[in-house]
OpenMM code with the backbone's topology and positions (N, CA, C; nanometers):
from openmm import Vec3, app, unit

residues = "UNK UNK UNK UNK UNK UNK UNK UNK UNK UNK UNK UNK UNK UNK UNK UNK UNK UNK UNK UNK UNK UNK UNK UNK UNK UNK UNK UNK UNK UNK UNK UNK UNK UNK UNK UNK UNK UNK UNK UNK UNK UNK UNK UNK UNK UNK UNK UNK UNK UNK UNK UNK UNK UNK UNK UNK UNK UNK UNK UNK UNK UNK UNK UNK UNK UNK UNK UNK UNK UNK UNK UNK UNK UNK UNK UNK UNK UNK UNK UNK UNK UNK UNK UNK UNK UNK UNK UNK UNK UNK UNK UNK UNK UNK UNK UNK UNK UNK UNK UNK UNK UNK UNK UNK UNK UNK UNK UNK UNK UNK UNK UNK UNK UNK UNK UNK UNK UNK UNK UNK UNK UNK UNK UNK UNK UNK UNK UNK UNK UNK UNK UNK UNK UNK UNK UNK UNK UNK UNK UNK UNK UNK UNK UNK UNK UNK UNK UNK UNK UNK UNK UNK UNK UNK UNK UNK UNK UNK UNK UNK UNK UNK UNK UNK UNK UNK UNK UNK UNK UNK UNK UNK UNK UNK UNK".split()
positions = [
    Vec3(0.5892, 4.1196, 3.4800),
    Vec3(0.6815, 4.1450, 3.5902),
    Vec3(0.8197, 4.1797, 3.5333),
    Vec3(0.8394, 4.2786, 3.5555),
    Vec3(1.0028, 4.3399, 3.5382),
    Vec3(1.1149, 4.1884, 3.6061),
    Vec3(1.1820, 4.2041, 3.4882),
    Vec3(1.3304, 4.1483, 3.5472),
    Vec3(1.4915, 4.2262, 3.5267),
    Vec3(1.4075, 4.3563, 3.5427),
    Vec3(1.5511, 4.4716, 3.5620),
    Vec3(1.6189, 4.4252, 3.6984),
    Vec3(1.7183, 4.4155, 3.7074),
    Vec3(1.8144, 4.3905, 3.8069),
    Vec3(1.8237, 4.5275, 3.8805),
    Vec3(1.8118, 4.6210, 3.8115),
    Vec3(1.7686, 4.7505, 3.9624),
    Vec3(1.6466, 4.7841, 4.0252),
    Vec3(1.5493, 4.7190, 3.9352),
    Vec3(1.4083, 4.6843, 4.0124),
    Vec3(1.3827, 4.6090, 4.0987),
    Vec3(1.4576, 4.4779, 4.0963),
    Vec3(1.4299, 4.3571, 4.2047),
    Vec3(1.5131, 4.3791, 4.2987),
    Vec3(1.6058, 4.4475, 4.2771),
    Vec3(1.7300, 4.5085, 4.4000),
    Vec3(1.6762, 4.5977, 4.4724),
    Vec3(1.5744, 4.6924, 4.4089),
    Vec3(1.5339, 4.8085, 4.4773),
    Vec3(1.5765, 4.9184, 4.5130),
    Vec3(1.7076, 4.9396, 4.3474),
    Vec3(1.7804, 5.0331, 4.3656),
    Vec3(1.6566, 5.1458, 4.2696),
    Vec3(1.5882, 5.1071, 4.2175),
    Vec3(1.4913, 5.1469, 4.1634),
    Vec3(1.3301, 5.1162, 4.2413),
    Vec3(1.3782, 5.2093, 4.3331),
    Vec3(1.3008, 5.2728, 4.4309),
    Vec3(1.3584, 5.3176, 4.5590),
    Vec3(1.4300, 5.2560, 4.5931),
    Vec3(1.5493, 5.3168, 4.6885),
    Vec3(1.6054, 5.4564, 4.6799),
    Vec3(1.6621, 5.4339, 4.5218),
    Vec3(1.7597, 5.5693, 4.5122),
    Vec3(1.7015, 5.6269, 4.4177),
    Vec3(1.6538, 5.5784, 4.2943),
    Vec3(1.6008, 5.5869, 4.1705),
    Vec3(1.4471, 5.6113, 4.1535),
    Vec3(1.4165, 5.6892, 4.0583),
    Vec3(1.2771, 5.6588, 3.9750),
    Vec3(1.3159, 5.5862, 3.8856),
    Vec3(1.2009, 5.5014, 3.8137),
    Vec3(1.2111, 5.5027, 3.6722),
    Vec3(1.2897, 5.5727, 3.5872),
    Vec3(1.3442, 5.4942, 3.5034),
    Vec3(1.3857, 5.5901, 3.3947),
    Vec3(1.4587, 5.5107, 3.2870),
    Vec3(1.4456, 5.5797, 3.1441),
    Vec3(1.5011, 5.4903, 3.0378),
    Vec3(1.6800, 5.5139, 2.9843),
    Vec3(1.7110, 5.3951, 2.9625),
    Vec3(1.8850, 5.4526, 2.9853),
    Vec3(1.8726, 5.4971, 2.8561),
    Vec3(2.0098, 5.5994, 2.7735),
    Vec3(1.9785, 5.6393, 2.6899),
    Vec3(2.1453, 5.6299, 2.6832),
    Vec3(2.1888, 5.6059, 2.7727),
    Vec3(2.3528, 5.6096, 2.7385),
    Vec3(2.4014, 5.5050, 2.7955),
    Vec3(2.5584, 5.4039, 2.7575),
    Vec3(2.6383, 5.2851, 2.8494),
    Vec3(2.6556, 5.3590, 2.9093),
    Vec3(2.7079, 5.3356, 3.0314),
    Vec3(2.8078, 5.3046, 3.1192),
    Vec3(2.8998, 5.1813, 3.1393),
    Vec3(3.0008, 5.2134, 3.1839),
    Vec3(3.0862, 5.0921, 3.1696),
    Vec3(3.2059, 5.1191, 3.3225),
    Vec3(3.1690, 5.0504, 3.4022),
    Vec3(3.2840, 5.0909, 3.5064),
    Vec3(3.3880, 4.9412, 3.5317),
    Vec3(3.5068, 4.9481, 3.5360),
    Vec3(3.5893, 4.8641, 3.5655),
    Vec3(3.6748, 4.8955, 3.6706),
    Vec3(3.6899, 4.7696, 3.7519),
    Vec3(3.8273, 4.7878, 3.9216),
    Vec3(3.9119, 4.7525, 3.8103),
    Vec3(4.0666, 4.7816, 3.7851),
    Vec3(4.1607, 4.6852, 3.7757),
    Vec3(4.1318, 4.6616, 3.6342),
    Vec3(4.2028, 4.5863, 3.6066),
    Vec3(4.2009, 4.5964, 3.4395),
    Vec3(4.0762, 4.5013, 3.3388),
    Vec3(4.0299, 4.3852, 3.4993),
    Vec3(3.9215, 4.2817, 3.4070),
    Vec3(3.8046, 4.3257, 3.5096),
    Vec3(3.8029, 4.3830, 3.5961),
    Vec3(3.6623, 4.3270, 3.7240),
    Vec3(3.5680, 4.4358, 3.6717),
    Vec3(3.4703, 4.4133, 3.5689),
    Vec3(3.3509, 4.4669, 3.5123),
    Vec3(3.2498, 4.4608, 3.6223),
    Vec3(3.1935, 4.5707, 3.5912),
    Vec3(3.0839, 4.6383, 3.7178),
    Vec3(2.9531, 4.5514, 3.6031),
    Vec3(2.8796, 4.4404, 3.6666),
    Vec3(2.7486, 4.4341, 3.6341),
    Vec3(2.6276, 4.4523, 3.7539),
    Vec3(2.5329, 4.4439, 3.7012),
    Vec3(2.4495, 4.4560, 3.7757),
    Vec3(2.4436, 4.3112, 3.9226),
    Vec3(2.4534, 4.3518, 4.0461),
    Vec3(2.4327, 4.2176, 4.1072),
    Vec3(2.5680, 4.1099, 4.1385),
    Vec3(2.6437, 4.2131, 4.0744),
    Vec3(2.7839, 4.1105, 4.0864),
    Vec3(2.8719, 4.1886, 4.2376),
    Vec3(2.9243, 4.0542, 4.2410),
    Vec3(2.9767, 4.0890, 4.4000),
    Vec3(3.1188, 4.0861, 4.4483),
    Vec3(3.1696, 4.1814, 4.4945),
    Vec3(3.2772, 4.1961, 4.5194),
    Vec3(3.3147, 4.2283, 4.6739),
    Vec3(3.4549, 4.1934, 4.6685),
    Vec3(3.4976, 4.2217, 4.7828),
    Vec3(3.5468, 4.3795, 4.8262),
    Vec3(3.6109, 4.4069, 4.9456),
    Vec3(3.6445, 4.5549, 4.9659),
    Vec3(3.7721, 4.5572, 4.9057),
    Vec3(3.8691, 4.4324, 4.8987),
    Vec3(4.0170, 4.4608, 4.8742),
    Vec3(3.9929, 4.4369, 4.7050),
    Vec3(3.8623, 4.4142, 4.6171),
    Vec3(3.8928, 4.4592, 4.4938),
    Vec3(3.8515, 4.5698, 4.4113),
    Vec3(3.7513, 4.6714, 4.5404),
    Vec3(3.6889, 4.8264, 4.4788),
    Vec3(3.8108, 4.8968, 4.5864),
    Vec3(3.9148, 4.8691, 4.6018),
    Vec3(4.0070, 4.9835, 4.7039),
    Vec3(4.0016, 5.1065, 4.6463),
    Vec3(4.0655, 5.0862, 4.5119),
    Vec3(4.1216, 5.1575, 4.3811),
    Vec3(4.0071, 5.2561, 4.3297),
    Vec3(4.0188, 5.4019, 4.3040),
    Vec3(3.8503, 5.4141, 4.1748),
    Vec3(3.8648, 5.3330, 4.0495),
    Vec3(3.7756, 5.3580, 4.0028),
    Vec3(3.7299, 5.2448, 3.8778),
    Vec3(3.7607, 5.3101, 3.7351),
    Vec3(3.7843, 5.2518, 3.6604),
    Vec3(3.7843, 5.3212, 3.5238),
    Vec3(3.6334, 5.3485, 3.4928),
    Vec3(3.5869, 5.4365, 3.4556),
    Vec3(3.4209, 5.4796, 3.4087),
    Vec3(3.4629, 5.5312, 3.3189),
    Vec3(3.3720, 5.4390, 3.1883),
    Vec3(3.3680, 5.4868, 3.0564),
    Vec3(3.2205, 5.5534, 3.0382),
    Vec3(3.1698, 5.6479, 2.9858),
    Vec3(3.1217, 5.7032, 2.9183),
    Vec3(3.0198, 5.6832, 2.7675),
    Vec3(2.9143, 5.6760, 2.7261),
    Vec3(2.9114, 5.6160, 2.5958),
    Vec3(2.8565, 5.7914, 2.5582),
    Vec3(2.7566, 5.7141, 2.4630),
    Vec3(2.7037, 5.8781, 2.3994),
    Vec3(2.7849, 5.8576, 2.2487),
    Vec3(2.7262, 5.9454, 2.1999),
    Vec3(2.7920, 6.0349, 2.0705),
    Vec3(2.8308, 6.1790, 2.0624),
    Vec3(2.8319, 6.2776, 2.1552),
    Vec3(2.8553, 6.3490, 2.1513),
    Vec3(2.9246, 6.4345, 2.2805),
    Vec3(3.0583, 6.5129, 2.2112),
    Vec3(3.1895, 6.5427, 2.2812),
    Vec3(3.1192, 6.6408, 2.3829),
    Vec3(3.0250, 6.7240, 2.3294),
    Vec3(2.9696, 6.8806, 2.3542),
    Vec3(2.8884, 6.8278, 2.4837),
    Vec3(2.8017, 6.7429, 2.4882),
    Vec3(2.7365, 6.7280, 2.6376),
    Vec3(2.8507, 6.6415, 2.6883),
    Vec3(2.7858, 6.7028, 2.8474),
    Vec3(2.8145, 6.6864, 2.9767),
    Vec3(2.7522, 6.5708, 3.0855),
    Vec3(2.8571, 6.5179, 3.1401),
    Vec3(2.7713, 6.4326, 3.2568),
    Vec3(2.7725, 6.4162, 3.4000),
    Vec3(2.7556, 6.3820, 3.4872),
    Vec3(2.7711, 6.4036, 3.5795),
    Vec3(2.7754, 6.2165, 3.6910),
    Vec3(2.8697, 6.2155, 3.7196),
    Vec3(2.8533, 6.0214, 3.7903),
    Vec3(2.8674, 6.0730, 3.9414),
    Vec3(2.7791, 6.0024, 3.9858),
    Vec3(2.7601, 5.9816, 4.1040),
    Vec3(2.7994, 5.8550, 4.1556),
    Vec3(2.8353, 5.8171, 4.3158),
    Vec3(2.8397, 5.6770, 4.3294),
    Vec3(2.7928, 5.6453, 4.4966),
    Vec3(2.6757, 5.6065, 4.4900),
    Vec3(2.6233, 5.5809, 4.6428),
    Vec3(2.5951, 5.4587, 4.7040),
    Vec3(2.5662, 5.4923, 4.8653),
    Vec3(2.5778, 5.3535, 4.9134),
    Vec3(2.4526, 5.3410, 4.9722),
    Vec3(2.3427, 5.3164, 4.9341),
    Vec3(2.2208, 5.3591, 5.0088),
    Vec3(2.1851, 5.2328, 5.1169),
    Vec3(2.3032, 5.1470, 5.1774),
    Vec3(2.2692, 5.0603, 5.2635),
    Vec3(2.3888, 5.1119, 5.4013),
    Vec3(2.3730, 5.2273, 5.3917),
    Vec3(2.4987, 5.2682, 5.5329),
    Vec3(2.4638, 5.3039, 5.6162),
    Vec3(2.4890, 5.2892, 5.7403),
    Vec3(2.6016, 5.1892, 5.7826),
    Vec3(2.5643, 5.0147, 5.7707),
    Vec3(2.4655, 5.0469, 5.7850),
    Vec3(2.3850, 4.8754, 5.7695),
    Vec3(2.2694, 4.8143, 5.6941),
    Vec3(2.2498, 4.7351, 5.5854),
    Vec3(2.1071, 4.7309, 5.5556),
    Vec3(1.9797, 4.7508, 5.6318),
    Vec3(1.9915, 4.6741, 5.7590),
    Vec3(1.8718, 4.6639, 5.8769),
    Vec3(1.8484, 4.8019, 5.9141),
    Vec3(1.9640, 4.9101, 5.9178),
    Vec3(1.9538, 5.0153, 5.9722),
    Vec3(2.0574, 5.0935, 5.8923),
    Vec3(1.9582, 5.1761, 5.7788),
    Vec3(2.0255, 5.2487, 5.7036),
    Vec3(2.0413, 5.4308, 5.7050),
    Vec3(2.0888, 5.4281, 5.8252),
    Vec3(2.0789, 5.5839, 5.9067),
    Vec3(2.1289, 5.6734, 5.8634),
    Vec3(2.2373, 5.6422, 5.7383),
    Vec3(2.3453, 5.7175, 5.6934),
    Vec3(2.3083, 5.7649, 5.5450),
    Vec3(2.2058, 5.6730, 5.4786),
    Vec3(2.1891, 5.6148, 5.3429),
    Vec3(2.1450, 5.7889, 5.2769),
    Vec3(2.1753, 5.7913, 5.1582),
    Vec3(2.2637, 5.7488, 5.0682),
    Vec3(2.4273, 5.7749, 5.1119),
    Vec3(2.4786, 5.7488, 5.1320),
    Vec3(2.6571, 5.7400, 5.1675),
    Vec3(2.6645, 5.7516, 5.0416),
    Vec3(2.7543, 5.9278, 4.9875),
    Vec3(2.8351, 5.9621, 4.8841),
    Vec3(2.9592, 5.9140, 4.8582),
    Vec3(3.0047, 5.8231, 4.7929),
    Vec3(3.1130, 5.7561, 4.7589),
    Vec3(3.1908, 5.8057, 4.6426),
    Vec3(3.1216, 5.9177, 4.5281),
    Vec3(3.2486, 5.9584, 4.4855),
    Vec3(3.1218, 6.0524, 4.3772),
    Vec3(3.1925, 6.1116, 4.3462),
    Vec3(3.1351, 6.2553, 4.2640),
    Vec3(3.2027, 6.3391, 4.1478),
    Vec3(3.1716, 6.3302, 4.0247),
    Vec3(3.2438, 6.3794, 3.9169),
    Vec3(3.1104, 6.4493, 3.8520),
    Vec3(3.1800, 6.5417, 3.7836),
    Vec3(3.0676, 6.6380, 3.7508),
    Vec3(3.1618, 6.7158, 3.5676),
    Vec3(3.1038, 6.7429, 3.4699),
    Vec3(3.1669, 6.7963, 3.3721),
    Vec3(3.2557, 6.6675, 3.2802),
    Vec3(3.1623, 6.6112, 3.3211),
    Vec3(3.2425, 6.4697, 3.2330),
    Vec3(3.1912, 6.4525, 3.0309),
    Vec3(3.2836, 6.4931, 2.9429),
    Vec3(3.2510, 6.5130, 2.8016),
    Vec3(3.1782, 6.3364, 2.7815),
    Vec3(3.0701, 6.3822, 2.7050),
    Vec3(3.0403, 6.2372, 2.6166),
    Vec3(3.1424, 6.1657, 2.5653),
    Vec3(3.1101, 6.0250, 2.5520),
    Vec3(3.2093, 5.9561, 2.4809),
    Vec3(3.3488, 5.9238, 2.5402),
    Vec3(3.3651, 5.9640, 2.6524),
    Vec3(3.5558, 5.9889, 2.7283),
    Vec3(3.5016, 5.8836, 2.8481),
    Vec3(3.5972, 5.9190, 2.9502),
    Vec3(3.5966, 5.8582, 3.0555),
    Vec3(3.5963, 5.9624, 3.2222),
    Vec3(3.5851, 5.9215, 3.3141),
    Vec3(3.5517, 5.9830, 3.3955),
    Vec3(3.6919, 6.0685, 3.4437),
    Vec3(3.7762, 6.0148, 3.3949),
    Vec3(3.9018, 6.1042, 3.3961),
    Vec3(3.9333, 6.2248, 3.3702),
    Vec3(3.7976, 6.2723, 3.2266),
    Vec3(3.7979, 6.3868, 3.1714),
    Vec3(3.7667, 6.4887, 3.2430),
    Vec3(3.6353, 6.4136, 3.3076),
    Vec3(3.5478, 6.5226, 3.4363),
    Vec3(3.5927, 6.5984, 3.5837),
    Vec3(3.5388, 6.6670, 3.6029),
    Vec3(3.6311, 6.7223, 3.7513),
    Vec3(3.5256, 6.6498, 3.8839),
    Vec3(3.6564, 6.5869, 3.9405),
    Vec3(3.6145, 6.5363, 4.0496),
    Vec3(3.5608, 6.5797, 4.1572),
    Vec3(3.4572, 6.6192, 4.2021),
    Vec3(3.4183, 6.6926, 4.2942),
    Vec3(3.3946, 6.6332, 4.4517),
    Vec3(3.4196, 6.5365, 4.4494),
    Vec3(3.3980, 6.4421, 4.5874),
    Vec3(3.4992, 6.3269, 4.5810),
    Vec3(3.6252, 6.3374, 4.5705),
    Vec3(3.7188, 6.1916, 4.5887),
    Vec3(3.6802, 6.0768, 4.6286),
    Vec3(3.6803, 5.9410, 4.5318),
    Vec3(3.6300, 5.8393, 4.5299),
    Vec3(3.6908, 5.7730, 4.7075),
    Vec3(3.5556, 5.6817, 4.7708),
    Vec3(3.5956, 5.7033, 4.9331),
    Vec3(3.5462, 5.5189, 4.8666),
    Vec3(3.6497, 5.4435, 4.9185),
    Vec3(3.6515, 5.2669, 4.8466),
    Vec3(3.5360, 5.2381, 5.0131),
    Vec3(3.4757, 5.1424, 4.8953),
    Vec3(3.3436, 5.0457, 4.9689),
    Vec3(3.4310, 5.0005, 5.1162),
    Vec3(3.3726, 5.0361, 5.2305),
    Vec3(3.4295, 4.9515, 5.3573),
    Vec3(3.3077, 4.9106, 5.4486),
    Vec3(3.2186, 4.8255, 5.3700),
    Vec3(3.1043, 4.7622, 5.4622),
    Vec3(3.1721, 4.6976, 5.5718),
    Vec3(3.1058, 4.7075, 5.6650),
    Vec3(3.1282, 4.6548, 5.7939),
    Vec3(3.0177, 4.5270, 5.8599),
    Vec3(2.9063, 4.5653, 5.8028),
    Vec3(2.8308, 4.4872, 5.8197),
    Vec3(2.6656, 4.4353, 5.6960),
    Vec3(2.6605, 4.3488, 5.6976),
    Vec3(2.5466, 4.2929, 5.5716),
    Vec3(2.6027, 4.3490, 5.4786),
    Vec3(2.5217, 4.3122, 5.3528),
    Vec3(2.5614, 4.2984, 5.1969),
    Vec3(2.4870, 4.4554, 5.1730),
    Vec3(2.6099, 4.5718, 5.1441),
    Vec3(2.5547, 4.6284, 5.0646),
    Vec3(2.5381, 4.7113, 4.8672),
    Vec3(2.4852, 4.7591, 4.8944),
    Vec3(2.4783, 4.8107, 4.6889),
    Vec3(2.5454, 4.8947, 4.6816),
    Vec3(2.6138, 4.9267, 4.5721),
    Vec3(2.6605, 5.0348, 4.5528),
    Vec3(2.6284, 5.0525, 4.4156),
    Vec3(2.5853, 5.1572, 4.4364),
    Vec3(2.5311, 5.2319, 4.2794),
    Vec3(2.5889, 5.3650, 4.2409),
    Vec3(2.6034, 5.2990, 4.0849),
    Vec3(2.6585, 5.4546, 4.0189),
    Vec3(2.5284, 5.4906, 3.9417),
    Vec3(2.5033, 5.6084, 3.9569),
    Vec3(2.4298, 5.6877, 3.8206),
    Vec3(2.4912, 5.7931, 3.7652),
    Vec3(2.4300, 5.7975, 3.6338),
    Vec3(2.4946, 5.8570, 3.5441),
    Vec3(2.3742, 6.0043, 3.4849),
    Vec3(2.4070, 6.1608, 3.5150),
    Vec3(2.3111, 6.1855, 3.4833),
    Vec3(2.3750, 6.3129, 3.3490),
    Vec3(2.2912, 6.3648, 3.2550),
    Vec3(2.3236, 6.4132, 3.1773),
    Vec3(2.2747, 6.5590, 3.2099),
    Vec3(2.4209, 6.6785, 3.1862),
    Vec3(2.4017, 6.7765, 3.2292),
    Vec3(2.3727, 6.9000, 3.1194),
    Vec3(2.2613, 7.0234, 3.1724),
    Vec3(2.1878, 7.0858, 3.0813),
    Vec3(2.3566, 7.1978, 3.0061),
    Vec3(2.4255, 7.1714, 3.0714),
    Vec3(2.5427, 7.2824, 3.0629),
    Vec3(2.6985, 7.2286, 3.1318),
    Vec3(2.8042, 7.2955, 3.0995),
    Vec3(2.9100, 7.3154, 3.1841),
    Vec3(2.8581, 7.3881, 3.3477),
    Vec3(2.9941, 7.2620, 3.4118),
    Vec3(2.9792, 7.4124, 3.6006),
    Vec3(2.8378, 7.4525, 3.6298),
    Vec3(2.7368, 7.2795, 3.6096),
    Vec3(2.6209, 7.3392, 3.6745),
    Vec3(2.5416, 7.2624, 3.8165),
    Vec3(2.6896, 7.2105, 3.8281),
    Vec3(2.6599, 7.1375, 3.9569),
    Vec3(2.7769, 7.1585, 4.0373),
    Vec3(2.7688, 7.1832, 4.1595),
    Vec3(2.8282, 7.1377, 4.2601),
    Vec3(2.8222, 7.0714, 4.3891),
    Vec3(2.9942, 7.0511, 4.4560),
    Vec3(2.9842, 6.9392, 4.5899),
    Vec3(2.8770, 7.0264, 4.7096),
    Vec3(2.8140, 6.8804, 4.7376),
    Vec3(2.7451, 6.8551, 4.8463),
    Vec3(2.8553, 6.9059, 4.9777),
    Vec3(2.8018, 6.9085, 5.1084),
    Vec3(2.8965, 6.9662, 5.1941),
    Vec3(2.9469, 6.8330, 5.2916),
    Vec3(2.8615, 6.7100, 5.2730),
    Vec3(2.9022, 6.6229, 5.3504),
    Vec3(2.8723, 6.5001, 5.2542),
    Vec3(2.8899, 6.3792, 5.3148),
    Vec3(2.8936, 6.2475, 5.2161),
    Vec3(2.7580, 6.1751, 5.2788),
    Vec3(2.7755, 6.2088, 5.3934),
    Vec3(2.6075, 6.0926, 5.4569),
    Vec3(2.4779, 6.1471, 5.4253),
    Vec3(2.3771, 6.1006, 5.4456),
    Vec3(2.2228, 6.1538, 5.3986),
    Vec3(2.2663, 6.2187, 5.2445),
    Vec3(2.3569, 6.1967, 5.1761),
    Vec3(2.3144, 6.2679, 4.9995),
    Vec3(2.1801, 6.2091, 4.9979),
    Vec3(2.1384, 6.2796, 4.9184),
    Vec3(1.9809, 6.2081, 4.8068),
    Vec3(1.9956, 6.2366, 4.6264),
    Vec3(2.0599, 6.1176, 4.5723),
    Vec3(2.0424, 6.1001, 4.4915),
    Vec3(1.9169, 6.1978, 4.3682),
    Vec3(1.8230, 6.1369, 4.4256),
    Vec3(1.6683, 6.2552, 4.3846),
    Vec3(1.6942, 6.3888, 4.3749),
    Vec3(1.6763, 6.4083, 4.5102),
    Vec3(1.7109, 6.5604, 4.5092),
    Vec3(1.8389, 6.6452, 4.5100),
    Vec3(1.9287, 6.5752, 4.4465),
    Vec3(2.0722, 6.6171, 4.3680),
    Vec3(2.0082, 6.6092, 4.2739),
    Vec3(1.9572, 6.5865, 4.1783),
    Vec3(1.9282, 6.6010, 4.0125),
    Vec3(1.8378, 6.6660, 4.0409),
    Vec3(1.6991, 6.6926, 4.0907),
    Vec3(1.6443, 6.8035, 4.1196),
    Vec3(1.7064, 6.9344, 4.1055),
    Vec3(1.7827, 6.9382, 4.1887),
    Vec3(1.8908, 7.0750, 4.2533),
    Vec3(1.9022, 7.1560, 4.1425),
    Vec3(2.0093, 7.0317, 4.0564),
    Vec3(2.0728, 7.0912, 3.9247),
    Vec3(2.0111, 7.0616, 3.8276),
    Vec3(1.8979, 7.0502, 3.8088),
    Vec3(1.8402, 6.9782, 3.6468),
    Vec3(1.8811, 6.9180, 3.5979),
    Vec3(1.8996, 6.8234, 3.6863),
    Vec3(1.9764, 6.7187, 3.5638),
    Vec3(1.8627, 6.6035, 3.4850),
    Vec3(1.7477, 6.5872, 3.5783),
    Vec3(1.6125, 6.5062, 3.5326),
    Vec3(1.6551, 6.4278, 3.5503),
    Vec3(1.6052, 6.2937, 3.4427),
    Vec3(1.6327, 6.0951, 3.5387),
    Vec3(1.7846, 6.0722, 3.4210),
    Vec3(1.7905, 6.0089, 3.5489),
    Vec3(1.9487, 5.9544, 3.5075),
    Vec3(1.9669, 5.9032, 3.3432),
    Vec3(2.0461, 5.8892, 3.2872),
    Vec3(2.0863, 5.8251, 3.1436),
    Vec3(2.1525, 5.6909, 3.1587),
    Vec3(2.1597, 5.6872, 3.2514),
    Vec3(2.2645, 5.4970, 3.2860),
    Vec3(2.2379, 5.4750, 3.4427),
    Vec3(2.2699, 5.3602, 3.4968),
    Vec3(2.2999, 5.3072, 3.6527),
    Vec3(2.3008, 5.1588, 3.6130),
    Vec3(2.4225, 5.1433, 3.7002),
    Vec3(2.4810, 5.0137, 3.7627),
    Vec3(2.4961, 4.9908, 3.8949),
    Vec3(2.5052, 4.8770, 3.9510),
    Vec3(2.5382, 4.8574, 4.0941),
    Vec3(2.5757, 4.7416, 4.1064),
    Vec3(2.7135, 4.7065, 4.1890),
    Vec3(2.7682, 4.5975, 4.2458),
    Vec3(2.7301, 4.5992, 4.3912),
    Vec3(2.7296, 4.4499, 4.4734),
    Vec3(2.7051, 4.4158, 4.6033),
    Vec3(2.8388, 4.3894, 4.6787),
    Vec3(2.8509, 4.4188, 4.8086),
    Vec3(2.9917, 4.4305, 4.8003),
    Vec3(2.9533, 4.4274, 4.9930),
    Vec3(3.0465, 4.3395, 5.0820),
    Vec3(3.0481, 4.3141, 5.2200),
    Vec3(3.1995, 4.2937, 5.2372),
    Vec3(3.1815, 4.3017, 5.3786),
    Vec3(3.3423, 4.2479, 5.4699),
    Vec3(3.3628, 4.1738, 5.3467),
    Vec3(3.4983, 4.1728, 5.3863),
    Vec3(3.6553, 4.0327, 5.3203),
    Vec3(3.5826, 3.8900, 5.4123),
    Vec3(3.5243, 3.8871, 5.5098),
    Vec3(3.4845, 3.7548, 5.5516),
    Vec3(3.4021, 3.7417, 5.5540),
    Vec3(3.2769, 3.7753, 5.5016),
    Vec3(3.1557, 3.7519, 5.4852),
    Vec3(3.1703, 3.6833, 5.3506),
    Vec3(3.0659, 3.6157, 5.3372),
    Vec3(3.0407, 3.5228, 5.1872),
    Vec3(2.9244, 3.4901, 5.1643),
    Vec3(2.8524, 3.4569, 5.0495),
    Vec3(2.7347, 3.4666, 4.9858),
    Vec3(2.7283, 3.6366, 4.9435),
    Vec3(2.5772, 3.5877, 4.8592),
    Vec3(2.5576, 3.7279, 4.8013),
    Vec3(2.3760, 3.7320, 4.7926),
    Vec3(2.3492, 3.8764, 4.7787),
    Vec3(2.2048, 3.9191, 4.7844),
    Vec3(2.1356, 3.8659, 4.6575),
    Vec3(2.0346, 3.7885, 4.7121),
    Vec3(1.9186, 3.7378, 4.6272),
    Vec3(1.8641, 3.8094, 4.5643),
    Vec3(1.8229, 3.7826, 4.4191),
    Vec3(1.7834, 3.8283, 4.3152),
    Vec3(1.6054, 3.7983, 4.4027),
    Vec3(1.5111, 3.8877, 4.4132),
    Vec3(1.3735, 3.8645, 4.4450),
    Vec3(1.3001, 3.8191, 4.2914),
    Vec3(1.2875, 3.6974, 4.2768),
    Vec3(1.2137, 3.6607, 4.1080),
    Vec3(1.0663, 3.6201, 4.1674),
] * unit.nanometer
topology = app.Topology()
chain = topology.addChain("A")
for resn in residues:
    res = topology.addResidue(resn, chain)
    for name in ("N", "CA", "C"):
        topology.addAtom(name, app.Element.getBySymbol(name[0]), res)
């Protein structure tokens, strides 16, 4: 039995296939609040975009970060899902997401209701300028965005859980 934290979440099958990471990722709110898998935050501490680091060894490829909400507007009723939350595309190995051109302005987590995920993936691109923005942010599909552009299975993904400022507790790990 898998104890991947995007398997028992079901961000790995939700949004994801399978797939083997081949690169970090590293996203930070603020100067300490590290993005792990399953960790939970509030809305007033993802307001901000995140620092996204990059790993790899090499300057010459390209990447592409995505960041979705595949529980919108509501877990029970996810009508909206995947909700595009922010989009960079042309991002050099090894740098940070700063390098890349932003193609969808980071839109901060504002659950309204139940605990939802937010996931970044990270996918590696065959070229420069070989992707572009979607025309709206609701119904993206993850899948068939890397389809589109060839990008194949992702190289990294993370996801934090994240509800209202007054909601409390957090989503069970299924073991």
């Amino acid at each position: 039995m898998s104890r991947d934290p995007l398997v028992l979440e079901r961000v790995i099958g939700d949004v994801l296939d399978p797939f083997t990471r081949t690169t970090t990722l590293r996203v930070t709110y603020g100067s300490f609040r590290v993005v792990t898998n399953g960790k939970d935050f509030k809305p007033s501490q993802v307001v901000n975009q995140p620092r996204v680091e990059i790993g790899g060894n090499d300057l010459r490829s390209f990447h592409t970060l995505v960041m979705v909400d595949p529980d919108a507007p509501s877990p029970s009723d996810p009508s909206l899902k995947e909700y595009l939350h922010w989009l960079v595309s042309d991002i050099p190995g090894t740098t940070s997401a700063n390098f890349g051109h932003e193609m969808m302005c980071y839109e901060s987590p504002k659950p309204s209701c139940g605990i939802h995920r937010y996931v970044f993936v990270l996918f590696e691109q065959i070229g420069r300028k070989t992707v572009y923005c979607p025309p709206w942010r609701q119904n993206f599909n993850t899948r068939e965005f890397a389809e589109n552009y060839n990008l194949g299975s992702p190289v990294a993904a993370l996801y934090f859980n994240c509800q209202r400022e007054s909601g409390w507790g957090g989503r069970r790990l299924y073991l």
